[in-house]
LUMFIDO-689566 format. One line per 2 residues: number of its first residue (from 0); for each residue x, y, z of N, C-alpha, C. Coordinates in steps of 0.1 Angstrom, whole numbers, padded with zeros to 4 digits. Each point is the difference from the previous one (the first is absolute). Layout:
// LUMFIDO-689566
NUM> X,Y,Z,X,Y,Z,X,Y,Z ~ ...
END
This chain:
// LUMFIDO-689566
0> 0008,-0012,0000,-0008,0012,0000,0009,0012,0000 ~ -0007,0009,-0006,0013,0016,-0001,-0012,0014,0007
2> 0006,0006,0002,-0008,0013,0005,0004,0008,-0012 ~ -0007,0007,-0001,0003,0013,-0010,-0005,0011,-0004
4> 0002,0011,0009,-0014,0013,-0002,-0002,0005,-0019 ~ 0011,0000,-0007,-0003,-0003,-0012,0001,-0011,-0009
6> -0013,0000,-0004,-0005,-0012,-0011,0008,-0002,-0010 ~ 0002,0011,-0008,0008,0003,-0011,0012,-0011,0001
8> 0005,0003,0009,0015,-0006,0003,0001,-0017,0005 ~ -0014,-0005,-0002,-0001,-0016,0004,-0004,-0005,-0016
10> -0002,0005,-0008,-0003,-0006,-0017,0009,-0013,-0004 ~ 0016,0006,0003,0006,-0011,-0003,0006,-0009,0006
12> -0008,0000,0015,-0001,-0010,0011,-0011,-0013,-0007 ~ -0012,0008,0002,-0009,-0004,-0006,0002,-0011,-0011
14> 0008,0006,-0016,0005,-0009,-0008,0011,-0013,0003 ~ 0010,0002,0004,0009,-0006,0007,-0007,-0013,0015
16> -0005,0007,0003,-0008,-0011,0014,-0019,0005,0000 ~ -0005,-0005,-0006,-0013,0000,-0003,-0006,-0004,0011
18> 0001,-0011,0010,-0007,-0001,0010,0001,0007,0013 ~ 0009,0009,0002,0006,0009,0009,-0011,0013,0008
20> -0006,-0001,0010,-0008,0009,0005,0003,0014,0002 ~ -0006,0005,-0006,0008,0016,0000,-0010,0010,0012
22> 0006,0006,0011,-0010,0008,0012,0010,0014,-0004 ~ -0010,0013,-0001,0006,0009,0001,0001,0009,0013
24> -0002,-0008,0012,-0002,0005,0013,0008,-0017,0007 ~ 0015,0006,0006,0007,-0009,0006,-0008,-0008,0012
26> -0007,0007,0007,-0006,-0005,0012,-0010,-0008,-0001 ~ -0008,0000,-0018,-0010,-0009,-0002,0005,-0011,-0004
28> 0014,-0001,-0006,0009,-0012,-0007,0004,-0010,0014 ~ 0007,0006,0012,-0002,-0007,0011,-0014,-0006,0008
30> -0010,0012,-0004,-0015,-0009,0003,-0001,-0011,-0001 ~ 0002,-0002,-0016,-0011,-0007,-0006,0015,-0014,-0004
32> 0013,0001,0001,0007,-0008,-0006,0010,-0007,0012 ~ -0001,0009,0013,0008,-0005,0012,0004,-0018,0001
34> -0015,-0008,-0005,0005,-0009,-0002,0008,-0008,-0009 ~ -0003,0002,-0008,0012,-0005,-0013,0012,0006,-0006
36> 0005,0007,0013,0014,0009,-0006,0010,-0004,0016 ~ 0012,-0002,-0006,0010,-0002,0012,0006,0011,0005
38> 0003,0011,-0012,0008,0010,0002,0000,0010,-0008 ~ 0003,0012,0002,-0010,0014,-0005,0018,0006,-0004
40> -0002,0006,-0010,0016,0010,-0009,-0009,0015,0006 ~ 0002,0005,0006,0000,0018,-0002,0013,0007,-0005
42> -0013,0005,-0014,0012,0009,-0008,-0009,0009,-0003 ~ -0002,0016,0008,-0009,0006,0001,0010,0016,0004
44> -0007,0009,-0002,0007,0012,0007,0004,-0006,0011 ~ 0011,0010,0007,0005,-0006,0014,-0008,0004,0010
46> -0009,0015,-0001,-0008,-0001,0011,-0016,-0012,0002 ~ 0003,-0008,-0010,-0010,-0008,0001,0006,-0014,0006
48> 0013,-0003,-0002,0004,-0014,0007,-0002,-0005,0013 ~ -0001,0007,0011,-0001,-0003,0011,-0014,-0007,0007
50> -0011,0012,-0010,-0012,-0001,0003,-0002,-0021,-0010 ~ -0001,0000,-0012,0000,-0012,-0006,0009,-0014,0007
52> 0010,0004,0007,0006,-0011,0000,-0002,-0003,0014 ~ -0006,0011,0008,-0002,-0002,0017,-0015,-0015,-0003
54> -0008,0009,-0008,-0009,-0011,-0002,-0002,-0010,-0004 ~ 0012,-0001,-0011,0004,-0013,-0008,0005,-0012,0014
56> 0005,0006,0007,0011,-0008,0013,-0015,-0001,0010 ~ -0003,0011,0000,-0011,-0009,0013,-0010,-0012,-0005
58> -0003,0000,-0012,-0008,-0011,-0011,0014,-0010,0007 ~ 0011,0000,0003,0008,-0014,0002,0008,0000,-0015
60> 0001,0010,-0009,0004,-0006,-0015,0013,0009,0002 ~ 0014,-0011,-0011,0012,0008,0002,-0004,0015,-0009
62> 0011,0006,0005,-0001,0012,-0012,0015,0008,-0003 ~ -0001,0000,-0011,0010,0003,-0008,-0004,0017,-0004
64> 0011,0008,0003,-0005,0011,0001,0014,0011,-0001 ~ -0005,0009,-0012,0013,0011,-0001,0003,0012,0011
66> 0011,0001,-0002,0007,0012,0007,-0007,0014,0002 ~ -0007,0007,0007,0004,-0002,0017,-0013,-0008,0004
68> 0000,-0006,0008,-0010,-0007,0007,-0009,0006,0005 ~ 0007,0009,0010,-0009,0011,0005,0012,0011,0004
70> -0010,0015,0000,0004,0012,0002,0003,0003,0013 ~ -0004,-0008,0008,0003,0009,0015,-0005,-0014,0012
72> 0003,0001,0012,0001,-0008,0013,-0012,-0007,-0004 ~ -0013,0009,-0001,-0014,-0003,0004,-0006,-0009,-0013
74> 0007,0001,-0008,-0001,-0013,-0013,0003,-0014,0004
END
């Protein structure tokens, strides 16, 4: 499953993996897919990594996740 606020940019996801769930809201892709996913890639602005992958980890799934993790202590 992939998140992606733009559609445009999943076309040739789409062609390449046809059966592939596309959610343009990350928090609905953990909704609805928590169970059939082991581990979550955030590759996202950086102020958004903390928030995605805090969630991804409390679901129990690894996460793979770019530089910076988080901005400050309270992340």
């Amino acid at each position: 499953a992939v998140a992606e606020v733009d559609l445009r940019r999943t076309e040739e996801l789409k062609k390449n993996f046809p059966s592939t769930r596309i959610y343009q809201d990350w928090r609905e892709l953990l909704d609805k897919e928590h169970k059939h996913i082991d581990s979550v890639n955030v590759s996202t602005p950086d102020h958004m990594h903390a928030p995605i992958a805090l969630s991804a980890m409390q679901l129990g799934k690894h996460c793979y996740c770019q530089k910076p993790l988080a901005h400050d202590i309270y992340e």
